[in-house]
N, C-alpha and C positions, 0 to 999 in steps of 0.2 A: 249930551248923554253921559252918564256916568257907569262905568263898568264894574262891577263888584264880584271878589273871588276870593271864598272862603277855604279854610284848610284845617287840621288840627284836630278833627273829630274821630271817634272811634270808639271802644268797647274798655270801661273802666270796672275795678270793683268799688261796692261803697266804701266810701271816707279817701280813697283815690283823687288823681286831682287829671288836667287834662287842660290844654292851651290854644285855645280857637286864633287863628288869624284870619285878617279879610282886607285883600287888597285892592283898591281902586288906580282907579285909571280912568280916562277921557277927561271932562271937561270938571276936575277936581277944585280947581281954585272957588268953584264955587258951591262944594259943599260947606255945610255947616256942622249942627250935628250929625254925629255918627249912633249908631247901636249896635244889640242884638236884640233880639226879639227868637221866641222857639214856640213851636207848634209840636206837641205831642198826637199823638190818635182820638182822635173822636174831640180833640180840642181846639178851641179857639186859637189862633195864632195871639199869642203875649208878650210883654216887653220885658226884657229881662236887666239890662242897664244901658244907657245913655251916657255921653260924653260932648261936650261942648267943643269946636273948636281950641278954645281956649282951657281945654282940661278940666271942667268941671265935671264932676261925674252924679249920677242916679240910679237908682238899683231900687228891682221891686225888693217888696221885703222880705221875699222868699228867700231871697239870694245873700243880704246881706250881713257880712261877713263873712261870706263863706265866699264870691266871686269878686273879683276886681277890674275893673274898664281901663285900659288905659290906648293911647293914641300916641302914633308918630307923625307928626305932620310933614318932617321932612320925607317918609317914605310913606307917605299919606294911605298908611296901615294900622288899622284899628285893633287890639287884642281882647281877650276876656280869659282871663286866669280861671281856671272852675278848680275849687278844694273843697274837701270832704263834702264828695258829692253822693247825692242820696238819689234811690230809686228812680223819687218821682221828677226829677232832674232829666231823665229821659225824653228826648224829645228830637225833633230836626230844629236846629239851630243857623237862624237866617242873620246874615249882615245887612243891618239898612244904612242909608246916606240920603240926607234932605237937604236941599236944595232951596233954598228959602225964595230966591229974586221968582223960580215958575212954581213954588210950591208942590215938588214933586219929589216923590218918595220912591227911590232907589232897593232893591231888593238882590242880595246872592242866589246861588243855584241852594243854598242849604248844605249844612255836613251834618251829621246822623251823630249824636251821642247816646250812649247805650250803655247804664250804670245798673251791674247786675251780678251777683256774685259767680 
């Protein structure tokens, strides 16, 4: 089992920036990639950028530029920088963690970003 605990969310204006963390714990050694992923209202939950173990990063293309992924593996805590962030940026912002050897997908409780003048 993998435990995932996010933080860092709250009420920004546009072009604002704001610093998601998300901490794991339990059986860590064997995650791989990490993300975020956000779910707004009446929306599908979507991937917002991805991180490799090994620091490789991906970003939808909504975001890029304007967010950055980056990973501590020694404090096996995942970030997402958000700058000049816009309206529809708004959304609950989830941490996931996968687990490749049972192919199973890890998810936070969510923290609420709320970009709004």
């Amino acid at each position: 089992q993998v435990h995932l605990v996010e933080s860092g969310g709250g009420l920004v204006q546009p072009g604002g920036s704001l610093r998601l963390s998300c901490a794991a714990s339990g059986n860590i050694a064997f995650i791989n990639e990490m993300g975020w992923f956000r779910q707004a209202p009446g929306n599908k939950r979507e991937v917002v950028a991805l991180i490799t173990k090994g620091g490789d990063p991906n970003y939808a293309e909504s975001v890029k530029g304007r967010f950055t992924i980056s990973r501590d593996n020694a404090k096996n805590t995942v970030f997402l920088q958000m700058s000049s962030l816009k309206p529809e940026d708004t959304a609950v912002y989830y941490c996931n963690a996968y687990t490749p050897f049972d192919f199973r997908n890890y998810w936070g409780q969510g923290t609420q970003v709320t970009v709004s003048p």
